[in-house]
C-alpha positions as CSV (number, residue, x, y, z in Angstrom):
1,X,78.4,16.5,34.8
2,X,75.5,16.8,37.3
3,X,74.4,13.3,36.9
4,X,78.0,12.7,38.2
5,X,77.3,15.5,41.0
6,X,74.4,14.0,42.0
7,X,75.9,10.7,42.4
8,X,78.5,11.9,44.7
9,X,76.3,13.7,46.7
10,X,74.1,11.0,47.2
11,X,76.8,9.0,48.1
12,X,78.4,11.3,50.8
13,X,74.9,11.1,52.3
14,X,74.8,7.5,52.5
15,X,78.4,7.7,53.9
16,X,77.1,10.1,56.7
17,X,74.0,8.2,57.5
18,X,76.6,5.3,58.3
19,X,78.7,7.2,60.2
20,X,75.7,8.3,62.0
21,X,74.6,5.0,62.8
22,X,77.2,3.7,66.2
23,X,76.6,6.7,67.6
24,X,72.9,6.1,67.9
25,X,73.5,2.4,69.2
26,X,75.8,3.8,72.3
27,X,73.2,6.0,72.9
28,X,70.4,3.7,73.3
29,X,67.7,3.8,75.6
30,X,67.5,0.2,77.0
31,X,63.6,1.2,78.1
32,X,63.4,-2.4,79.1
33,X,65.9,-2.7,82.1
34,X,64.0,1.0,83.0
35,X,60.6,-1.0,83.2
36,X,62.2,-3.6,86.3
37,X,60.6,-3.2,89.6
38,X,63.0,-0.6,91.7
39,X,64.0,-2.6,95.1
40,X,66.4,-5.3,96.5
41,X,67.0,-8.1,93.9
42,X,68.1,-11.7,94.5
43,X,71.0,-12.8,91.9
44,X,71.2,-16.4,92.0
45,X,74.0,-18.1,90.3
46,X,74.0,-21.2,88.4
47,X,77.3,-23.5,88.8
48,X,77.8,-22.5,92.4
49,X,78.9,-19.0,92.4
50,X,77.5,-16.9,95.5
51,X,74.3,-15.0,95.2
52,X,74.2,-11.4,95.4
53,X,71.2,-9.0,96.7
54,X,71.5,-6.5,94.6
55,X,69.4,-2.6,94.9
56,X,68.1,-2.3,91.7
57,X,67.1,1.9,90.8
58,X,67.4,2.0,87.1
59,X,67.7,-1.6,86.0
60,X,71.2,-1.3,84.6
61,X,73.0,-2.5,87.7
62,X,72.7,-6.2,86.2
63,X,75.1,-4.9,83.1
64,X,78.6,-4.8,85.3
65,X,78.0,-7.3,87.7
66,X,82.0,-8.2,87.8
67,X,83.2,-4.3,86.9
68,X,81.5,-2.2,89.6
69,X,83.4,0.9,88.9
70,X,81.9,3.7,87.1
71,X,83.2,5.4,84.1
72,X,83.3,1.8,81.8
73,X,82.4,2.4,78.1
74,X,79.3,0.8,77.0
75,X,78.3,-0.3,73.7
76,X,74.4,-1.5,73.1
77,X,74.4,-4.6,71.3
78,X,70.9,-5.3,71.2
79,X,67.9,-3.2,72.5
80,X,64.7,-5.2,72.7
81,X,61.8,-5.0,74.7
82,X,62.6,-8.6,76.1
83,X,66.4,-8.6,75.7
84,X,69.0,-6.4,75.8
85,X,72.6,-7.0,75.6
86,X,75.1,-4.6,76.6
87,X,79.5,-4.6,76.1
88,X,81.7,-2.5,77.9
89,X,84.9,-1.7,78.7
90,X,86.5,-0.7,81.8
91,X,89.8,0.6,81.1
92,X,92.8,-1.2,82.7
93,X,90.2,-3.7,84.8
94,X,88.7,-5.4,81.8
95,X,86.0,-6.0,79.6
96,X,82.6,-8.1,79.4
97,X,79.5,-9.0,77.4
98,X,75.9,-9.1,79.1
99,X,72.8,-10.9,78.2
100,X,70.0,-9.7,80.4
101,X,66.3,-11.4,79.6
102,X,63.1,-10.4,81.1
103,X,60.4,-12.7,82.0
104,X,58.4,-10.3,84.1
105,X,59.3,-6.8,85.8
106,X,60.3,-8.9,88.8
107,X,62.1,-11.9,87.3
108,X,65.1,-12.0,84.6
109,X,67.7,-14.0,83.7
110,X,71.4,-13.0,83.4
111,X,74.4,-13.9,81.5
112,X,77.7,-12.1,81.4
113,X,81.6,-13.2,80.5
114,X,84.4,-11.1,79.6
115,X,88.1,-10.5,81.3
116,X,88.3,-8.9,85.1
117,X,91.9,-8.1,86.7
118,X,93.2,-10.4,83.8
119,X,91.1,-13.2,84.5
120,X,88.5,-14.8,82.5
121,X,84.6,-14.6,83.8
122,X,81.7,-16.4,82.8
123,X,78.3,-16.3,85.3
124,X,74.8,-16.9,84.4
125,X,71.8,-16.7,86.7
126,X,68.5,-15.7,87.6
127,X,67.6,-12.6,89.5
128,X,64.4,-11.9,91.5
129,X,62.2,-8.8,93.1
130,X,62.5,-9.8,96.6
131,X,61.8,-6.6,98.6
132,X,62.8,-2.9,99.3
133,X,66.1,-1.8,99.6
């Protein structure tokens, strides 16, 4: 009888510890967009889109380049000090997936696609420190 106890207690554990686990990914720290020069950015686009200037304060303004509005749900994908990639949700707007890469605290490369207004998105392009804001 306790070797059956013991067994489900372990296994409620390792239930929790999952459970757990998507919680700790939406709350991740993305240390490596907080480690981009502050200032204004250049965001050049490849295939002929517009650039952007854009002020950069905490790094993250690359993750909703197409969904400006606040209050969009983010989930962290991935969390590297090199690469992070971010998807979100912006209720009754749309939805998109960004790739943002770092090559120094003043260079990175971007790439975002998802659904805006009920149109498809795809942009991918290089940003640049090129000032103060």
């Amino acid at each position: 009888m306790r070797v059956a106890t013991a067994a489900k207690i372990a296994g409620g554990a390792l239930a929790a510890a999952f459970a757990v686990l998507p919680a700790n990914a939406q709350n991740a720290e993305l240390t490596m967009l907080d480690s981009l020069a502050r200032g204004s950015w250049a965001l050049e686009m490849r295939g002929g889109d517009a650039s952007q200037r854009i002020c950069v304060r905490t790094g993250r303004e690359f993750i909703q380049l197409r969904h400006r509005q606040p209050g969009c749900e983010q989930f962290v994908v991935q969390d590297g000090p090199t690469q992070v990639t971010v998807q979100y949700t912006c209720r009754g707007n749309g939805y998109g997936r960004t790739t943002i890469r770092k090559e120094s605290n003043s260079l990175i490369q971007v790439r975002s696609q998802g659904i805006q207004g009920g149109s498809p998105f795809s942009l991918e392009g290089e940003a640049r420190r090129v000032g103060n804001c």
